[in-house]
C-alpha positions in Angstrom: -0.9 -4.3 17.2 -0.8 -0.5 15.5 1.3 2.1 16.9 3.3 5.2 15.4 5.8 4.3 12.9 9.8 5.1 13.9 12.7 5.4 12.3 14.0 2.2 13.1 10.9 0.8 11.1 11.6 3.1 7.7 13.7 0.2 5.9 11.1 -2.2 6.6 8.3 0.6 4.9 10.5 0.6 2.0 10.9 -2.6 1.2 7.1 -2.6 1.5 6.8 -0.1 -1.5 9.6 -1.4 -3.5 7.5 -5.2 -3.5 4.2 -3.1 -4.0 5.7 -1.0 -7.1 6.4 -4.2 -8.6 2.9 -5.3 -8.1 1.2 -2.6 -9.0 3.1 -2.8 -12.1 2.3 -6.3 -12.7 -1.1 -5.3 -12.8 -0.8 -2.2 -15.2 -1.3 -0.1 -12.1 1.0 3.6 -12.2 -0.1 4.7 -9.2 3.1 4.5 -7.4 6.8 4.2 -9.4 10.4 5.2 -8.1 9.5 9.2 -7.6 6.7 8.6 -5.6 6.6 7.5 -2.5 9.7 8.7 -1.3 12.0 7.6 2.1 11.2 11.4 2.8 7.2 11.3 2.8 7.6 8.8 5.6 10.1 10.4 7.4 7.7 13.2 7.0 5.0 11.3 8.5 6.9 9.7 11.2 8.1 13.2 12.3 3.7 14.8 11.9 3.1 11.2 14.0 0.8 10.7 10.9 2.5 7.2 10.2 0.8 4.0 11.9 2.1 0.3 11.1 0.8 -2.9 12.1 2.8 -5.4 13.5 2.2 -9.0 13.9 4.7 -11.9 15.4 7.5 -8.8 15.3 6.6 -8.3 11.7 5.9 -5.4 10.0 2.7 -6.1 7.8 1.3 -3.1 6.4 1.1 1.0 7.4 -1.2 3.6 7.2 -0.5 7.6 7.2 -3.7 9.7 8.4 -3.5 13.3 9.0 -5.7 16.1 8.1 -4.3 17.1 4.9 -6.7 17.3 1.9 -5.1 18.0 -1.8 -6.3 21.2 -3.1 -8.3 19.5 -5.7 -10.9 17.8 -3.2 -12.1 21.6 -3.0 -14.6 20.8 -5.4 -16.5 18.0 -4.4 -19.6 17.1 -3.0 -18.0 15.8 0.8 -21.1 14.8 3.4 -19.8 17.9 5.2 -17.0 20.4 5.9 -16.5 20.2 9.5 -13.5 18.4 11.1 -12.0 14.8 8.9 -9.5 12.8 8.5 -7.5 11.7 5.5 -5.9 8.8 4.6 -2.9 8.4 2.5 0.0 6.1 1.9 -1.4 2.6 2.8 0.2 -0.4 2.0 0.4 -4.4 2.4 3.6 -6.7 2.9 3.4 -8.6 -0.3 3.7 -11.6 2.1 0.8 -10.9 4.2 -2.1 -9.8 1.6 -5.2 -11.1 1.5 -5.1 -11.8 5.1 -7.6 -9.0 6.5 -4.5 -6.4 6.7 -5.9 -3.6 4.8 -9.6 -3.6 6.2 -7.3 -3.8 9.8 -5.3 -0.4 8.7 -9.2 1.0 7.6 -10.7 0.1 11.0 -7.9 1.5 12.7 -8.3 5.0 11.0 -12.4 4.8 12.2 -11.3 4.3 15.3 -8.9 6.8 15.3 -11.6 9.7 14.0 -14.4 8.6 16.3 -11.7 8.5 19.3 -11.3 12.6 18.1 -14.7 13.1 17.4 -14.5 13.2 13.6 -17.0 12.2 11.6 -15.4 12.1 7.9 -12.8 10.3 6.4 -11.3 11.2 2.9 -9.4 9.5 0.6 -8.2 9.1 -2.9 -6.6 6.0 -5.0 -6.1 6.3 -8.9 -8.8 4.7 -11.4 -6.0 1.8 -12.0 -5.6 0.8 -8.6 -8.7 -2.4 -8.8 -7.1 -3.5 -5.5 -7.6 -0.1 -3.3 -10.5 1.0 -5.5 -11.8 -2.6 -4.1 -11.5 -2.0 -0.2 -12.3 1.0 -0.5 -15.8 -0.1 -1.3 -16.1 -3.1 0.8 -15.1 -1.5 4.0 -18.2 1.1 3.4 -16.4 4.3 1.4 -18.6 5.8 -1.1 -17.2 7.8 -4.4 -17.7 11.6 -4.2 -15.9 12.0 -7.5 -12.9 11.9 -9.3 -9.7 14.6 -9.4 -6.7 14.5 -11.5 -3.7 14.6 -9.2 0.2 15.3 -9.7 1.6 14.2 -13.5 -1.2 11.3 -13.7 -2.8 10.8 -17.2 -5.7 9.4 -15.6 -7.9 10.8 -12.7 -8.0 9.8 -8.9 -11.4 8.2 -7.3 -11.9 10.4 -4.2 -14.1 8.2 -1.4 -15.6 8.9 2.0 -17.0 7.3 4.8 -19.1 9.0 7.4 -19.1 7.6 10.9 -21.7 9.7 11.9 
């Protein structure tokens, strides 16, 4: 099941990132470190009802924030159009539970979302390390638009979108 994150589910979210820091790390990935994400950009999210998790057998097993907000630098790309889309952001996998169909489930859940608003478009960005996301992205039908540099990154983001319509 995938319903709006709460409060109550914020330490569970946290251990999530503190296990995928660790692996992201392991695999020369700096997409994520101590600074970023942050208690407070889920609280955030939680309070915007941007923040979804999955739960299975009362566990928490991944989470997914989609809003509508782009970063300024996907201004200059080549997006199938500019009409109403979706964004997604902040996805992640209980270390326990990967490789298990989680991620492509918090994926399908955000086409569902957009198509049950009418949307079209879905955006979204991972860093050039991240083989994993750069991965699904691909296999569940996202194609590259182009690259950005984002916040104090050395190298640049790969910016993706899949159009439903």
């Amino acid at each position: 099941m995938i319903r709006l994150a709460n409060y109550e589910d914020l330490h569970h979210i946290m251990k999530i990132i503190k296990d995928t820091i660790a692996l992201m790390e392991a695999d020369n990935n700096t997409q994520w470190d101590n600074s970023y994400p942050t208690c407070d950009d889920f609280k955030k999210d939680i309070d915007n009802k941007n923040l979804y998790v999955l739960i299975d057998e009362d566990i928490l097993k991944g989470f997914i924030c989609i809003n509508q907000e782009e970063a300024a630098e996907y201004k200059d790309l080549k997006w199938s159009h500019d009409k109403e889309f979706l964004v997604v952001h902040r996805m992640a996998v209980n270390a326990h539970y990967r490789k298990r169909g989680i991620g492509s489930k918090l994926l399908n859940y955000a086409d569902d979302l957009a198509r049950k608003n009418g949307v079209t478009l879905i955006k979204t960005d991972t860093y050039s390390l991240n083989k994993k996301m750069n991965n699904l992205f691909k296999k569940s039908g996202y194609k590259n638009v182009g690259e950005v540099n984002l916040k104090t990154k050395l190298l640049k983001f790969n910016c993706y979108e899949k159009f439903l319509g």
